[in-house]
N, C-alpha and C positions, 0 to 999 in steps of 0.2 A: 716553847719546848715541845719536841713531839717524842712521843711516849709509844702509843699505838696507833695506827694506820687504820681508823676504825670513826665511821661516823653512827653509831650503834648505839653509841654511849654518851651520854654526857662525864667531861670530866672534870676536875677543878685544880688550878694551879694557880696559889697566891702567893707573890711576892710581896714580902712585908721588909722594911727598910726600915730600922731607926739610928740611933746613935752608937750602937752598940752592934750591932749583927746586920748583914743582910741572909734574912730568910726563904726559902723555897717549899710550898708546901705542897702533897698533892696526892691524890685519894686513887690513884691510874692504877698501882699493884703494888704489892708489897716489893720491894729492891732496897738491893745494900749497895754498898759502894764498889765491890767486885763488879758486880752484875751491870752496876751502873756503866763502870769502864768499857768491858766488854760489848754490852749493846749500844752503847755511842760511838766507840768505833765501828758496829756494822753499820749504823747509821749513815758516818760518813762515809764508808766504802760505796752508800744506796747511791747516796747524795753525788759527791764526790765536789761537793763545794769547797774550796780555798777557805775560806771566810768561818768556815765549821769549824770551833774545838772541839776535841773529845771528853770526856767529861776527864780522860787522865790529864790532859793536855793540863786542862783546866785547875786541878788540883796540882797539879806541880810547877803553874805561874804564881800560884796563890801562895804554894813555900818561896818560891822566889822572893817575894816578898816580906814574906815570914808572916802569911795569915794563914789562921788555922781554920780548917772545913770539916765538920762531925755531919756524919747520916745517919739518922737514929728511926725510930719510931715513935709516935706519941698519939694516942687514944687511936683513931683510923686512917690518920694522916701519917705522910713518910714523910720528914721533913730533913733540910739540908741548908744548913747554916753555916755562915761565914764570920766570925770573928771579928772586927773591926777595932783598930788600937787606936789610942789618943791621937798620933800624928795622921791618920788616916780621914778623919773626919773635918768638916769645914760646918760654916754657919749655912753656905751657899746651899746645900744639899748637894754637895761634889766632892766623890770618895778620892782623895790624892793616895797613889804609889808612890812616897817621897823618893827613897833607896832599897835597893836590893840588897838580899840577906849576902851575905861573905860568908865563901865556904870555906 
């Protein structure tokens, strides 16, 4: 993930995975989920890679779905978590998209 353009700083982003969530954590500046959209698409406009989602992109494959995404805050980390449902999960460590939500 790049956040800032900046080798200045140490920063930290951990991905934590269980049965339940996949988590996003990361200490870079405080952002909400507005904010988040907005600078991932100037990102990709920097970028101009095919292969880049924006982070809207990205929250509106995850309704497809019908998984739910919350960006909160919690003690100095921004964290962004993913909900994960029973049919979603495997023994293998491989998260399946059985079917898409019906609108």
């Amino acid at each position: 993930m790049l956040f800032i353009k900046s080798n200045k700083h140490n920063y930290h982003i951990h991905l934590i995975i269980d049965k339940k969530t996949i988590l996003f954590a990361h200490d870079v500046f405080n952002i909400d989920e507005t904010m988040m959209i907005e600078y991932s698409k100037m990102i990709f406009q920097e970028t101009l890679n095919p292969y880049i989602l924006t982070f809207g992109q990205i929250i509106t494959l995850l309704d497809v779905y019908d998984l739910h995404c919350k960006v909160y805050n919690e003690f100095s980390k921004k964290i962004i978590k993913i909900e994960l449902k029973e049919e979603n999960r495997s023994q293998n460590n491989v998260i399946f998209l059985p079917k898409k939500r019906t609108v």
